[in-house]
C-alpha positions as CSV (number, residue, x, y, z in Angstrom):
1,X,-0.8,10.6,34.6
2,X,1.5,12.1,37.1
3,X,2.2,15.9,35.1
4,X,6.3,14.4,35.2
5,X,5.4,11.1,33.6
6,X,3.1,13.1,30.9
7,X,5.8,15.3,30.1
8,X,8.4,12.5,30.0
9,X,6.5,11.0,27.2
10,X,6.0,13.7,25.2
11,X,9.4,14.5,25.0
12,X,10.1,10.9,23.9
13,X,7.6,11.1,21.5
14,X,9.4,14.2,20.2
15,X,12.6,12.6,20.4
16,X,11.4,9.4,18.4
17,X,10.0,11.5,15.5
18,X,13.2,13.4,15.0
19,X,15.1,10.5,15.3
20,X,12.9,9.1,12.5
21,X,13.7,11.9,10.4
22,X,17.6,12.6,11.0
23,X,17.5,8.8,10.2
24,X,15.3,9.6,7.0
25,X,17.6,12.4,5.9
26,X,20.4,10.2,6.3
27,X,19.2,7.6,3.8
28,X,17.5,9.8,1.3
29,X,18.4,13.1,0.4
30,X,15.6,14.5,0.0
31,X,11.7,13.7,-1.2
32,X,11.7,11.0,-3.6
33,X,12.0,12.2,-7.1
34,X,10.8,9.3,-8.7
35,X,9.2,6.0,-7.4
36,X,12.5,4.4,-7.3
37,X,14.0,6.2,-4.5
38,X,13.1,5.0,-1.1
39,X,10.6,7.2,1.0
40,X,11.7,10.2,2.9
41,X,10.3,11.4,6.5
42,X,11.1,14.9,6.9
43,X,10.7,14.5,10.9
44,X,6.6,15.2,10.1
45,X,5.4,13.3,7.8
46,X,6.5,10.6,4.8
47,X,6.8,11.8,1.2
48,X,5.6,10.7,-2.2
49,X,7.0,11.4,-5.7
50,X,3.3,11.9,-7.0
51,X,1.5,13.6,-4.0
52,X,-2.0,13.5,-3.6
53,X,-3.6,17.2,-4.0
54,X,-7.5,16.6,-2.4
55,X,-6.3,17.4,1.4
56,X,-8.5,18.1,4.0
57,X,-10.9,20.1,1.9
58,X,-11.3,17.5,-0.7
59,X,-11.6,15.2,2.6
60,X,-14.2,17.5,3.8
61,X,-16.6,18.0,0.7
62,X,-16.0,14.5,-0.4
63,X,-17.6,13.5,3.5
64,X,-19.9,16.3,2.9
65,X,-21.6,14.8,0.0
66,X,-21.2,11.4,-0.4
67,X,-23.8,9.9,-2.1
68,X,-23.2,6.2,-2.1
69,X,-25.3,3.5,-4.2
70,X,-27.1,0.4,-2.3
71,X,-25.9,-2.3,-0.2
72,X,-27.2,-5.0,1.3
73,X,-27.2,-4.9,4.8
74,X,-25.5,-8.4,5.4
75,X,-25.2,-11.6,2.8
76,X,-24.7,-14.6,5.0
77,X,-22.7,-16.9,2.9
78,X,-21.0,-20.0,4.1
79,X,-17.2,-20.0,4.6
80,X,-14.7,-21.6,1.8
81,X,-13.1,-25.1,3.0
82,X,-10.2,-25.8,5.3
83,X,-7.1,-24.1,3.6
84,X,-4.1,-26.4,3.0
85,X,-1.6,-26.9,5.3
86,X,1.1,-25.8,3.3
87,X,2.1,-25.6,-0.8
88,X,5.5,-26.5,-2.1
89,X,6.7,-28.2,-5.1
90,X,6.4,-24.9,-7.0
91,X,3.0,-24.8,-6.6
92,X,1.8,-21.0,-5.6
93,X,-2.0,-21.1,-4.3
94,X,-3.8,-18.0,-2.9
95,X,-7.1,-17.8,-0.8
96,X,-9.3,-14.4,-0.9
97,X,-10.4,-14.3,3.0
98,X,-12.3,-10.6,2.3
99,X,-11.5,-7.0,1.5
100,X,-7.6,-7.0,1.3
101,X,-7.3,-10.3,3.3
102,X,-5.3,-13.1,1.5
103,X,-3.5,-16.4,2.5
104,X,-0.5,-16.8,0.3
105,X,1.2,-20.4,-0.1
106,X,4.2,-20.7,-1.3
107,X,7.2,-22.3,-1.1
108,X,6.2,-24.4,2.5
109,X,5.3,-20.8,3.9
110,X,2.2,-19.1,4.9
111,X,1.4,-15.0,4.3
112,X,-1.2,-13.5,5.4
113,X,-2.3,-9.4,3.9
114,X,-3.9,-7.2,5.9
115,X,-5.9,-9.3,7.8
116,X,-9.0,-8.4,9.7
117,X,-12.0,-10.5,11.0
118,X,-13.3,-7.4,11.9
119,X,-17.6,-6.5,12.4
120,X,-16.3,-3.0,10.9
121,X,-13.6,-1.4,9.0
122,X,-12.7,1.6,11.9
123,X,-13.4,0.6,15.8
124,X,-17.0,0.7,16.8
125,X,-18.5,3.7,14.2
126,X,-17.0,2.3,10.4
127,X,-19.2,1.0,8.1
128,X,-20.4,-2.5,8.9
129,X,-18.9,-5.8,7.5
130,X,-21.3,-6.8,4.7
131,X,-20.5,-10.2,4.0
132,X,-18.3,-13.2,6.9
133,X,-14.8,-13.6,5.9
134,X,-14.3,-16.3,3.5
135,X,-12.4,-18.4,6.3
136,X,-13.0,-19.4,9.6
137,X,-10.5,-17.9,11.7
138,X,-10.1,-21.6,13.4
139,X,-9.1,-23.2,10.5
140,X,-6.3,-21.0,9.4
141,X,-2.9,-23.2,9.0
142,X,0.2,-21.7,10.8
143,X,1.1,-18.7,9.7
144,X,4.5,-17.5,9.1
145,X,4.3,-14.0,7.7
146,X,1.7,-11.2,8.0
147,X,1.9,-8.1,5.6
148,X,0.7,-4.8,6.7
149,X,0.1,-2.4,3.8
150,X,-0.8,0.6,6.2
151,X,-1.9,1.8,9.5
152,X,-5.8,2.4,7.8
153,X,-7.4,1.0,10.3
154,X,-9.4,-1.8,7.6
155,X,-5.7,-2.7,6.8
156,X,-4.2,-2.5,10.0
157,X,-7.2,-4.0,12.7
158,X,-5.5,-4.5,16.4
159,X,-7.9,-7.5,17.6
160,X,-7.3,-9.6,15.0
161,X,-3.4,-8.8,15.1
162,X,-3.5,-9.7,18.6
163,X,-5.4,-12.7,18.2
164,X,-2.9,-13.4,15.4
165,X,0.1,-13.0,17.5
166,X,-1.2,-15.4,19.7
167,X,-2.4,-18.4,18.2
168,X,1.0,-18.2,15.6
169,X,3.5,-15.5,17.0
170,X,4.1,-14.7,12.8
171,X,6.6,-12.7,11.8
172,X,4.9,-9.0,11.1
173,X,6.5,-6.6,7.9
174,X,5.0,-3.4,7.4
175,X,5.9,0.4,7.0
176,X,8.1,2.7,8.6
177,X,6.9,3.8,11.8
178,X,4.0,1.2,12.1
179,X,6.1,-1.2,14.0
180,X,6.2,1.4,17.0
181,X,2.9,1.9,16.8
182,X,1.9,-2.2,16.8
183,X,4.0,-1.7,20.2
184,X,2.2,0.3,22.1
185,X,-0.8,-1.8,21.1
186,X,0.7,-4.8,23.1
187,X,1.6,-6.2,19.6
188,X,5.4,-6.7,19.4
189,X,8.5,-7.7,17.2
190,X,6.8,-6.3,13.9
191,X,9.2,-4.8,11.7
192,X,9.6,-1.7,9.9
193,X,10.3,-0.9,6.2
194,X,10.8,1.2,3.7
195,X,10.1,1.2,0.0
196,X,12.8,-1.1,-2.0
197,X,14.1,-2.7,1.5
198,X,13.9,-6.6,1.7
199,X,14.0,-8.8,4.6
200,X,14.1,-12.9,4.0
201,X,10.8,-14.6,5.2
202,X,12.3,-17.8,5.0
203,X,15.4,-19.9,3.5
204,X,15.1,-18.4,-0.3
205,X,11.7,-16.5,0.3
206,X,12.5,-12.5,0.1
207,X,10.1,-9.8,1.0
208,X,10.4,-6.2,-0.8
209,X,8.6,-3.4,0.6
210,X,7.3,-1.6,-2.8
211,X,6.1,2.1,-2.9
212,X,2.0,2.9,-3.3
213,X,0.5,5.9,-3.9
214,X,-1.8,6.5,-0.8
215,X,-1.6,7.8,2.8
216,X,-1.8,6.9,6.3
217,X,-3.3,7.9,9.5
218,X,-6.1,6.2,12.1
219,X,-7.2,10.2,12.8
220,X,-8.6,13.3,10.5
221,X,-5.2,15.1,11.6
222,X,-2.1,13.4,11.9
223,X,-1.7,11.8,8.7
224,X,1.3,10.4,6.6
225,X,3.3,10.0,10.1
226,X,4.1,6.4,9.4
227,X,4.9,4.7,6.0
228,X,2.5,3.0,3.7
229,X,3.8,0.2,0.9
230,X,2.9,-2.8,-1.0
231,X,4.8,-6.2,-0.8
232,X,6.5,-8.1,-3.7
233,X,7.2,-11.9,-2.1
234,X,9.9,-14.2,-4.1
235,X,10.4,-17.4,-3.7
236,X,11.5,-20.3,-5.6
237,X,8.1,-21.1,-7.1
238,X,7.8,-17.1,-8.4
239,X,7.0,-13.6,-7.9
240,X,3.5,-12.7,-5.6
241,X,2.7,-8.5,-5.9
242,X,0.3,-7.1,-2.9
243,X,-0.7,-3.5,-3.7
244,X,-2.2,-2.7,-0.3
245,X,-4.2,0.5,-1.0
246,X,-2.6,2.7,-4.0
247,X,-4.2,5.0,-6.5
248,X,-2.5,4.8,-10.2
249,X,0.8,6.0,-10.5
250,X,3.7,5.6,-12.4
251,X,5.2,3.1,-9.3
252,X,3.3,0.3,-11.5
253,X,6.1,0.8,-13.9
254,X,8.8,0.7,-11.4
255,X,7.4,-1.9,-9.4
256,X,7.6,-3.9,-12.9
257,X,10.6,-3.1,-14.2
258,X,12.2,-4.7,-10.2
259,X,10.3,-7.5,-11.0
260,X,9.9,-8.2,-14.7
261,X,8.3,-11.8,-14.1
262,X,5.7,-11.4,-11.5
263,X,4.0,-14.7,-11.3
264,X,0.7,-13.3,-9.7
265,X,-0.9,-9.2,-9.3
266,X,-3.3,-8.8,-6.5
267,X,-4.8,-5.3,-7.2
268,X,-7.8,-3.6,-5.5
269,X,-10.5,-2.4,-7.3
270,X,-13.3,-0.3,-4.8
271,X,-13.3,2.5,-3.0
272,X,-12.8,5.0,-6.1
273,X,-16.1,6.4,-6.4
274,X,-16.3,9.9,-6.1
275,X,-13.4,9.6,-8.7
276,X,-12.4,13.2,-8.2
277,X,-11.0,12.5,-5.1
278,X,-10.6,8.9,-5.0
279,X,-8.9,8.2,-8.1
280,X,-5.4,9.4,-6.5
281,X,-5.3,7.0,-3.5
282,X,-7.6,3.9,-4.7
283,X,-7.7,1.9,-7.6
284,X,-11.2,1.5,-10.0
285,X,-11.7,-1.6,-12.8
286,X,-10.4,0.3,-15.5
287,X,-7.1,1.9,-13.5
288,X,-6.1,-2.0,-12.3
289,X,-6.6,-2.8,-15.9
290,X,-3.8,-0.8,-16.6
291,X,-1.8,-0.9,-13.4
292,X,-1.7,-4.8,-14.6
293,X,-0.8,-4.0,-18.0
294,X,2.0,-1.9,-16.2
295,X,3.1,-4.3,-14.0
296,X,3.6,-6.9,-16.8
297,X,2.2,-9.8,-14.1
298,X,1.2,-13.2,-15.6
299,X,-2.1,-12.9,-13.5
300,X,-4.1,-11.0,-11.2
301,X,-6.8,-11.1,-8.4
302,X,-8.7,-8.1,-7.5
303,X,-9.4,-7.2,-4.1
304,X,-10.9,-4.6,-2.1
305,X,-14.2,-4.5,-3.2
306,X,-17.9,-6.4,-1.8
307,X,-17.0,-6.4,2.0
308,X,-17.2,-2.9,3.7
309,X,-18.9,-0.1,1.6
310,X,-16.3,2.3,2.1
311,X,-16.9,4.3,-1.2
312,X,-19.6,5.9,-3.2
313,X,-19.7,2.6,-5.2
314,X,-22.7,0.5,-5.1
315,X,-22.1,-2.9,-3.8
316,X,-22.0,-4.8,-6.9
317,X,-20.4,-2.3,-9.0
318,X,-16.6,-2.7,-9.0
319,X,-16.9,-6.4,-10.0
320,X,-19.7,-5.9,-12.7
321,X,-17.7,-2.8,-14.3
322,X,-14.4,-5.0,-14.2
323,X,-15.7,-7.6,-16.2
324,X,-17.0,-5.1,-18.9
325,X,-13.7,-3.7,-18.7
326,X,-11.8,-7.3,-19.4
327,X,-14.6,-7.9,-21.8
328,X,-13.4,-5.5,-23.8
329,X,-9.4,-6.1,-23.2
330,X,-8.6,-9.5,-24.6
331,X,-5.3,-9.2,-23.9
332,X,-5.9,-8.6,-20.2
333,X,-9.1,-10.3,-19.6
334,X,-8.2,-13.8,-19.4
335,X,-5.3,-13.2,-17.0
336,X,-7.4,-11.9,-14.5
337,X,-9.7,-14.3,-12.2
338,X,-12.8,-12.9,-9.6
339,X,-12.4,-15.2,-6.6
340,X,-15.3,-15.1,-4.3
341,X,-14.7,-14.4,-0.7
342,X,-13.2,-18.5,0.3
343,X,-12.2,-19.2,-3.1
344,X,-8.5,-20.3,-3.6
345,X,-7.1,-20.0,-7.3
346,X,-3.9,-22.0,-7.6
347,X,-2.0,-19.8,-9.7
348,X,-0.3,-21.2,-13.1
349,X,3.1,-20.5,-13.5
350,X,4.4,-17.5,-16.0
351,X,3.2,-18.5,-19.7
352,X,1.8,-22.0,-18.6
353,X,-1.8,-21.2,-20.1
354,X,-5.2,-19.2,-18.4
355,X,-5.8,-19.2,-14.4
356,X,-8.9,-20.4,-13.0
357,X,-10.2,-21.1,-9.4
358,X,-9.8,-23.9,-8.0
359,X,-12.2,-26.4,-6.7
């Protein structure tokens, strides 16, 4: 690059990030004191009302000794059937695809979380994709929406965005700062935003940005430059919550009290093992177990767990200790339903009796 050109974008660069912050200052005034304040960008990095204390030494010993338990090195299992075209009627139906990957329907509109297709959850050196995605790319229906928890780059993966943008041109919601980001990346028209803003999918259909407990950054340095989040989706049919990737936290609460009849939780429930470090930024069994029972949701679908062995956890862990945990929560374990990657569960409305998947 011409030394002119190079300096030219630096500068912007600069000027963008301060903008980002003046503009953060302007709507916050300072860190966020509790979880109901929106996030603030201080012109380096976003801030959390519960921050996360294992930095890069915590990163460093954590990479240093990881001792995960086994995996299978791939488990070819056959795709779920052709999703519907679209619900309505009041009907709410949901599709696990893999890792934090869901089709939403609801209310004649199509959402998709996080989505990758991806052989690996970072570029070429991540750990490999143990299991397909539940759904063939090919026989997705048109999608509308696509929610983007975080720039992680298992949450945030560029070729299937792209591919994505062009088969549907969806409309794209994520953090602050992200949509900048998706840009550059030849991926346009996303929008940014932060915790508590809403923007209407469609006629009647709301999207809230909701705050997580976690971090961001595609690098070891860098981090927390753009904004991460969770979604709550209303519609006329009810209330969907996506956590994205969040350790426990008193958001839960918050995120409950907003929306005090949450028709269906989808909560992670791997990559917590070592729990020294982990426990801040991901969910285990037991801490979705009570981030649920926080929430106050009338049912929930873990995620996050059997597709990329990201954590110390063995492969078949978080799902065998989740069921011991709901074995031994009555009042929690029938609410909750373990799809398999395919598996749609067409979700009952509030107080109309126990979910199961459908067929």
């Amino acid at each position: 690059m011409h030394p002119a050109r190079k300096l030219e974008a630096v500068v912007s660069r600069k000027v963008s990030w301060a903008a980002a912050g003046f503009a953060a200052i302007a709507i916050g005034a300072g860190p966020p004191r509790t979880w109901n304040d929106p996030a603030y960008f201080d012109g380096h990095r976003y801030h959390q009302p519960e921050p996360l204390t294992a930095g890069f030494q915590g990163w460093l010993k954590r990479t240093t000794t990881s001792r995960r338990g086994p995996w299978r090195k791939f488990t070819d299992t056959p795709p779920g059937p052709p999703p519907l075209v679209c619900v309505t009627d009041g009907r709410l139906r949901v599709t696990w695809v893999n890792h934090a990957t869901f089709l939403i329907q609801m209310d004649g509109v199509n959402i998709l979380t996080d989505p990758t297709w991806a052989k690996r959850s970072v570029a070429v050196v991540g750990p490999r994709r143990r299991r397909p995605p539940g759904l063939r790319f090919d026989e997705l229906p048109p999608i509308d929406a696509v929610l983007i928890s975080h720039d992680h780059q298992d949450h945030m993966d560029l070729p299937t965005l792209i591919r994505l943008q062009s088969a549907f041109r969806p409309a794209i919601y994520t953090g602050m700062g992200n949509a900048r980001f998706l840009s550059r990346q030849g991926i346009s028209g996303a929008r940014d935003l932060n915790w508590w803003q809403t923007s209407e999918i469609a006629p009647g259909v709301i999207l809230t940005a909701v705050p997580a407990r976690h971090n961001s950054g595609r690098g070891v340095t860098g981090g927390d430059r753009t904004l991460w989040c969770g979604f709550v989706i209303e519609g006329p049919s009810g209330s969907v919550y996506f956590a994205g990737d969040t350790g426990m936290g008193a958001h839960f609460a918050a995120i409950g009290a907003h929306f005090p009849h949450l028709r269906l939780a989808l909560l992670p429930i791997s990559g917590f093992l070592p729990l020294w470090y982990m426990h801040e930024r991901h969910l285990g069994p037991e801490a979705a177990v009570e981030a649920f029972r926080e929430l106050g949701a009338a049912t929930a679908v873990p995620m996050h767990f059997g597709t990329f062995p990201n954590g110390d956890e063995a492969e078949l862990q978080p799902a065998a200790v989740l069921r011991e945990v709901l074995a031994a929560a009555p009042d929690v374990g029938p609410h909750f339903v373990i799809l398999d990657n395919g598996e749609s569960l067409e979700v009952p409305p509030v107080g109309a009796g126990t979910p199961a998947p459908a067929p």
